[in-house]
Each structure stands twice: as C-alpha cells, then as structure tokens.
Steps between C-alpha positions, in 0.01 A plus 500: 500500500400770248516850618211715479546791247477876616247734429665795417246683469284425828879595674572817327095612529595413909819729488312771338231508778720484763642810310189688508426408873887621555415820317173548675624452871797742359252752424298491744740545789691795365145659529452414862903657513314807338241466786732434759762798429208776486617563117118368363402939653748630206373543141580227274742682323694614796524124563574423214815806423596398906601140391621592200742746705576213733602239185706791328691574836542142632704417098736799637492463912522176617557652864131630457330156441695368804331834709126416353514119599624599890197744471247240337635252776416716758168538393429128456671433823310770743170408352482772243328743748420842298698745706651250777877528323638738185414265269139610517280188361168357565423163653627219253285210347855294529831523371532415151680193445778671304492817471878559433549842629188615300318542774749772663439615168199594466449657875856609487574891377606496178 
C-alpha cells in the first residue's frame, strides 16, 4: 500500500497558527497580570522602566526572582484581593498558564 505524501505546506501553515494563537493567549494574559497586580494605574513608562528594573536585577539576584514568585503565588492563591495581603493585587481573570516567575515580576518591587 502506497503512502500518502505530506503536505508540507498545509503542516507548517498549521504550526504557524498555532504560533500566533500561542502568542495571542501569551499576550493577552500578561495584560490581565497587568490588571490583576494594580500596575495598569502607573504610566506606561513607569511600567515599562519597572520591568526593565526587574529583568536587569533578576540576571544579577537570583534570590530576588525566588522572593517575587512566593509573592505572585500568594496573590494567585488568596484570590488576588487588592489590599487583603502585601502583595496588593486586584481580582485575577486566572492564572496564566506559565507565567514562570514573570508574574511575581511584574507585581513584585523591582
């Protein structure tokens, strides 16, 4: 029996959707996380130089991303109350699928 022959390109035009619907979903939970920690009240470019603080010190202080993802836990885990705990964060949508510390991150100080 003959086998049938791939369509490459029907397969990699698949892959590259499911990319984009990766991306999207990506995207659009780390702005409920924006939501959810309170950060969406601060200018954009407070944001923005926050994070950028947070990358730069998480390359030198490893200790520090461990201390932002008990934080970011604790928000996911009591609800994300604004007020009820430290942490300080707004109700969340959900917790992002994989958010690899970058949601202690974001609502973390940095």
């Amino acid at each position: 029996m003959a086998r049938k022959p791939r369509d490459f390109d029907a397969e990699l035009q698949a892959l590259m959707d499911k990319a984009r619907k990766v991306k999207s979903q990506k995207t659009v939970q780390l702005g409920e996380l924006v939501q959810v920690t309170g950060a969406d009240a601060l200018p954009m470019e407070a944001l923005a130089g926050a994070l950028l603080a947070a990358v730069e010190q998480s390359k030198n202080s490893p200790e520090a991303v461990a201390r932002w993802t008990e934080r970011g836990q604790a928000v996911f885990q009591q609800g994300g109350k604004r007020g009820s705990s430290k942490a300080g964060a707004a109700e969340p949508a959900g917790k992002p699928a994989s958010d690899n510390g970058k949601a202690a991150a974001a609502g973390g100080g940095a």
